[in-house]
Wavefront OBJ file of the C-alpha trace (Angstrom):
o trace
v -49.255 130.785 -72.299
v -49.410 134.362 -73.364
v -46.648 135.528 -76.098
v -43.938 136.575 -73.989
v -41.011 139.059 -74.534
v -38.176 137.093 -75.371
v -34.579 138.887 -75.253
v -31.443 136.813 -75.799
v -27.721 137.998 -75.482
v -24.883 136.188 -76.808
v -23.387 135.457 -72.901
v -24.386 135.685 -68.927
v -22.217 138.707 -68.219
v -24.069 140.256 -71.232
v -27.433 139.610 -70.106
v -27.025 140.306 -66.543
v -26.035 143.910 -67.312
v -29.171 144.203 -69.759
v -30.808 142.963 -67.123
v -29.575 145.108 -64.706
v -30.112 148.506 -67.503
v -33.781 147.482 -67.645
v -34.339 147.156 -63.952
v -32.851 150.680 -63.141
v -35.243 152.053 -66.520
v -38.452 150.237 -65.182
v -37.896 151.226 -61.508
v -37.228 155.227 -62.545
v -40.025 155.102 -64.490
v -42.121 154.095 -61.717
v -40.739 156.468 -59.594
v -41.098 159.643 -62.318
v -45.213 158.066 -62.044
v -45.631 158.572 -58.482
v -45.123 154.994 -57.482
v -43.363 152.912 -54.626
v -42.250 150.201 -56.911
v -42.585 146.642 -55.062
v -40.105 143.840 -56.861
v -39.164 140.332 -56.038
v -35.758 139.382 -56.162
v -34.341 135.749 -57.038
v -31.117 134.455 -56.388
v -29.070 132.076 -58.058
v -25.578 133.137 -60.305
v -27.125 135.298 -63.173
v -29.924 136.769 -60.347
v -27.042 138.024 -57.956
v -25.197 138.971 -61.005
v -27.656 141.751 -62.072
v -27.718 143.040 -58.309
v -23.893 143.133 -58.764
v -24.242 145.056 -61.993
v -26.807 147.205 -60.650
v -24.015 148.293 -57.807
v -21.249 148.346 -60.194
v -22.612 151.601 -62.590
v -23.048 154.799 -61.979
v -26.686 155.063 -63.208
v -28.081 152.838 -60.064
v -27.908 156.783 -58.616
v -30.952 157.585 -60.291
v -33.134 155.459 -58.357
v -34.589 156.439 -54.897
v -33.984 153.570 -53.305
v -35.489 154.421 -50.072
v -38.461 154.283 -51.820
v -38.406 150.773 -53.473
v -40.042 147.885 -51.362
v -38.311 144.152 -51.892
v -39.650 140.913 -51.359
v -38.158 137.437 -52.632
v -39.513 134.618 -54.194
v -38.124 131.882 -52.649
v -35.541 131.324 -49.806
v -33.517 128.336 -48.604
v -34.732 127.624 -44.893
v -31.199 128.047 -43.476
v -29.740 130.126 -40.479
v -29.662 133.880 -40.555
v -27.146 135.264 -42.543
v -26.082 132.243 -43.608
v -24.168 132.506 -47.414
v -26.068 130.573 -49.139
v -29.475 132.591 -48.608
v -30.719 134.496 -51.309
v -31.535 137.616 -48.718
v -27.457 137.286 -47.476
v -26.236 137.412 -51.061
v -28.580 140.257 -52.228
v -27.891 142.283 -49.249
v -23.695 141.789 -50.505
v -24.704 142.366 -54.024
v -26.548 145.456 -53.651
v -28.998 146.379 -50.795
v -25.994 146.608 -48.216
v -24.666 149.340 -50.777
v -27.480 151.393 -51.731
v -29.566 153.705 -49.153
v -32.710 151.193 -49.127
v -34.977 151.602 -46.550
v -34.721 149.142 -43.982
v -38.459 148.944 -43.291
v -39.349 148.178 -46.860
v -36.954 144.722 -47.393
v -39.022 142.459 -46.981
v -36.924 138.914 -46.363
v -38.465 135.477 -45.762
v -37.696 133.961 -42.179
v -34.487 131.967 -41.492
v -34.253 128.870 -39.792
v -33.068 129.874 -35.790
v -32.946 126.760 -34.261
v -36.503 124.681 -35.438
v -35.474 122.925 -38.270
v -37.449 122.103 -41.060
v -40.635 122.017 -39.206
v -40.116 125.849 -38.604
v -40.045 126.734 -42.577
v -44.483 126.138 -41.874
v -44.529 129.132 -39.641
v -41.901 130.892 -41.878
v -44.622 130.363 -45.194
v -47.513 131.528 -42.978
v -45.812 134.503 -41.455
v -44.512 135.364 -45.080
v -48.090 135.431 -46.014
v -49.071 137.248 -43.571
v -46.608 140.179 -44.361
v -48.270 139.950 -47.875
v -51.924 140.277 -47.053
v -50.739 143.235 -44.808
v -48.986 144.774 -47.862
v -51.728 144.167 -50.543
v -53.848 147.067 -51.463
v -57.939 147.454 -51.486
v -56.781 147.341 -55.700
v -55.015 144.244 -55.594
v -58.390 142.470 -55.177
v -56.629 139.698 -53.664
v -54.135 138.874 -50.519
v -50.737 139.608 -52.223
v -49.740 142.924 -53.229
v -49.313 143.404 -56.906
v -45.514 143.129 -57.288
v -44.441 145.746 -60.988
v -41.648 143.350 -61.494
v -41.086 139.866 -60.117
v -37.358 138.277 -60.969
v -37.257 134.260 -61.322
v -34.505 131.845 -62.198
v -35.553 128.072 -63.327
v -33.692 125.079 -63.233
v -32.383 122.600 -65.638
v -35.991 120.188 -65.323
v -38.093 123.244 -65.081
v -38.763 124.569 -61.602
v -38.560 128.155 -60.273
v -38.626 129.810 -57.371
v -38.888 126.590 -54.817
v -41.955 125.015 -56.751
v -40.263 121.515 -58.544
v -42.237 119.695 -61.174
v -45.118 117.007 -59.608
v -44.545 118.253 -56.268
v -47.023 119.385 -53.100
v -46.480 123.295 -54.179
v -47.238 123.190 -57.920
v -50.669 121.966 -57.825
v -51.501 124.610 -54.625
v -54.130 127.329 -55.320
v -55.307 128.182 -52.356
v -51.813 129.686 -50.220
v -49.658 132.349 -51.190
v -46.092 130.788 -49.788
v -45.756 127.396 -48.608
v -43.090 125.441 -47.424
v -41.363 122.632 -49.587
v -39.548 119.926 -47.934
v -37.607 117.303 -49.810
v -36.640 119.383 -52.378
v -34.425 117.358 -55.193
v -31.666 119.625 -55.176
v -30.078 121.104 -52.072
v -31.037 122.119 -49.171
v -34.056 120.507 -49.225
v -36.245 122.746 -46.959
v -37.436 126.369 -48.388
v -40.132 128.638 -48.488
v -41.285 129.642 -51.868
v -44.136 132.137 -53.313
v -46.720 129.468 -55.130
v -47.845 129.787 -58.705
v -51.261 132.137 -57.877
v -48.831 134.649 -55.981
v -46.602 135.010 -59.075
v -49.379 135.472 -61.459
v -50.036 138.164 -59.402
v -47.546 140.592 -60.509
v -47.811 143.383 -63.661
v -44.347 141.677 -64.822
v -43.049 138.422 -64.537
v -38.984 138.092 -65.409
v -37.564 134.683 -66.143
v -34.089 135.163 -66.228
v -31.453 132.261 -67.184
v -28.581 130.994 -68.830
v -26.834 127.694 -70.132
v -27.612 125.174 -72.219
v -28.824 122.560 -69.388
v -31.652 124.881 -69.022
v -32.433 125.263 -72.912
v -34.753 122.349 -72.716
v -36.900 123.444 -70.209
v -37.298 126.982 -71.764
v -38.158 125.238 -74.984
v -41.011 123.312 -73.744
v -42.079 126.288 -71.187
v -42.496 128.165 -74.318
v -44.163 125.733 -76.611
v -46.827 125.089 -74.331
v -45.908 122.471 -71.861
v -47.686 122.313 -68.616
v -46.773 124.038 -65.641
v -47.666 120.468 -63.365
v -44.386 119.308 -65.238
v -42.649 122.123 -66.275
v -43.616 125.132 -63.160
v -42.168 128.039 -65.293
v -44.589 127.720 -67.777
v -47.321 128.747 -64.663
v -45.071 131.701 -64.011
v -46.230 134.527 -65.931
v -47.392 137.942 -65.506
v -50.502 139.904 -66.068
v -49.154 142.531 -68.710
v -45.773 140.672 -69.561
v -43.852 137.825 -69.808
v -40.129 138.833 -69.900
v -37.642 135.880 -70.857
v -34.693 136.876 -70.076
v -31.967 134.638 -71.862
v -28.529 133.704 -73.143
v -27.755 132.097 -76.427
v -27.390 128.816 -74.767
v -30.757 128.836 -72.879
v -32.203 129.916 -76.090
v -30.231 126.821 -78.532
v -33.266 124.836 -78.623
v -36.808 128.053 -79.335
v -37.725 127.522 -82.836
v -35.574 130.611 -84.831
v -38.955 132.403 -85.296
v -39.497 132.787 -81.690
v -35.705 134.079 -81.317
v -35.068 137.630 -81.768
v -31.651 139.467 -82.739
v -28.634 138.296 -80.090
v -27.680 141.472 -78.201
l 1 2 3 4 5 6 7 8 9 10 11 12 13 14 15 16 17 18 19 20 21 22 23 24 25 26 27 28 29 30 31 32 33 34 35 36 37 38 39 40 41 42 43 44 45 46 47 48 49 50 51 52 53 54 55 56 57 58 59 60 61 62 63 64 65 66 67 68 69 70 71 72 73 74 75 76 77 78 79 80 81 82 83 84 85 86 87 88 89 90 91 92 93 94 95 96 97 98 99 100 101 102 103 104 105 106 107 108 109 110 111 112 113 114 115 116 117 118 119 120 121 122 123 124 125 126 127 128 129 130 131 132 133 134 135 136 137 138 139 140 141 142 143 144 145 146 147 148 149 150 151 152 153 154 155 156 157 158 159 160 161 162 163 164 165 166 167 168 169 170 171 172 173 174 175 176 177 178 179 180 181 182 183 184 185 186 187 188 189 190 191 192 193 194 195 196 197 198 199 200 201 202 203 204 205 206 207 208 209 210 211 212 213 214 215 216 217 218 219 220 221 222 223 224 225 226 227 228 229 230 231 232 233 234 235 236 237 238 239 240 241 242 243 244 245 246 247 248 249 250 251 252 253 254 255 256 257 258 259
């Protein structure tokens, strides 16, 4: 792995308004260069909790959010609108309370009545959507996100791609479905390891100390077959994103000043 950009702060709420400070600062900047900026949301607590911080201040005004595209990462294959979806909670985070353009939110499909068999057509039609929005620059059939936002879990996954399963050890597809996922519900749709490494910035963002493992070996080297965040990085950065907790266990020379 490339050195990364590690940032720690000494709790969650901390880090998921830092996080939330240097969203708003990348995506003006973007903006002030003439670009649409295209991110990738996650979900989980801390993921939802920079979208909610994002709402919360005053300075989210200073993006043109009709002029931001979003996609997502991953997506539990559930009904429409149903609360545990990452696109339901990011829309009551933030995107039902900003002036985004409805044309340029870009969810995954939802599960309307074909059960888990359906979250196939739901990967392909996701990748679809992505070869229509990749440019003749992207040299490739995903568009190249500026930021894309993970989470990981305690054993290492992110997004929906779990150590030793079917989706870390894909090259070929950009989304695929996982079924039988260890940890609830078990049917998703997730970007695969290529399609991250696609973006200009990858953002791992997480807290706790049941992930501080994980991060450890992700950062020493460990193998993204058993450890999928260490595949997730991005072609000019590597943002961790972290909490003292998540951090207890990085050698002290890798850990920089607690905000």
């Amino acid at each position: 792995m490339a050195a990364a950009d590690i940032a720690v702060h000494a709790h969650p709420d901390v880090l998921a308004a830092a996080a939330a400070a240097r969203l708003i600062t990348r995506l003006v900047d973007l903006q002030a260069a003439g670009n649409t900026p295209k991110i990738v949301l996650t979900g989980g607590g801390v993921g939802i909790a920079m979208l909610e911080q994002i709402r919360a201040t005053v300075a989210r005004d200073a993006v043109d959010w009709g002029r931001v595209e979003f996609y997502w990462g991953d997506e539990r294959f559930l009904p429409p609108g149903h609360p545990e979806r990452n696109e339901t909670q990011a829309r009551e985070a933030l995107l039902d309370h900003v002036p985004v353009h409805p044309a340029k939110v870009f969810a995954m499909g939802a599960d309307t009545g074909t059960g888990p068999s359906g979250a196939e057509a739901a990967a392909e039609e996701y990748a679809a959507l992505l070869r229509r929005a990749a440019r003749p620059e992207d040299h490739g059939p995903v568009p190249s996100f500026d930021v894309l936002m993970l989470g990981m879990g305690g054993e290492g996954h992110t997004a929906s791609v779990f150590p030793h399963s079917p989706a870390v050890y894909e090259t070929e597809r950009s989304v695929v479905a996982v079924h039988g996922c260890p940890k609830p519900p078990p049917t998703r749709v997730s970007l695969t390891l290529p399609a991250i490494r696609t973006a200009a910035e990858v953002w791992i963002i997480t807290t706790g100390e049941a992930k501080a493992a994980a991060v450890a070996m992700a950062l020493g080297g460990a193998g993204e077959v058993a450890i999928p965040v260490a595949g997730a990085t991005g072609r000019r950065r590597t943002r961790w994103l972290l909490d003292r907790a998540a951090a207890a266990k990085l050698p002290r020379d890798l850990v920089p000043h607690i905000a």
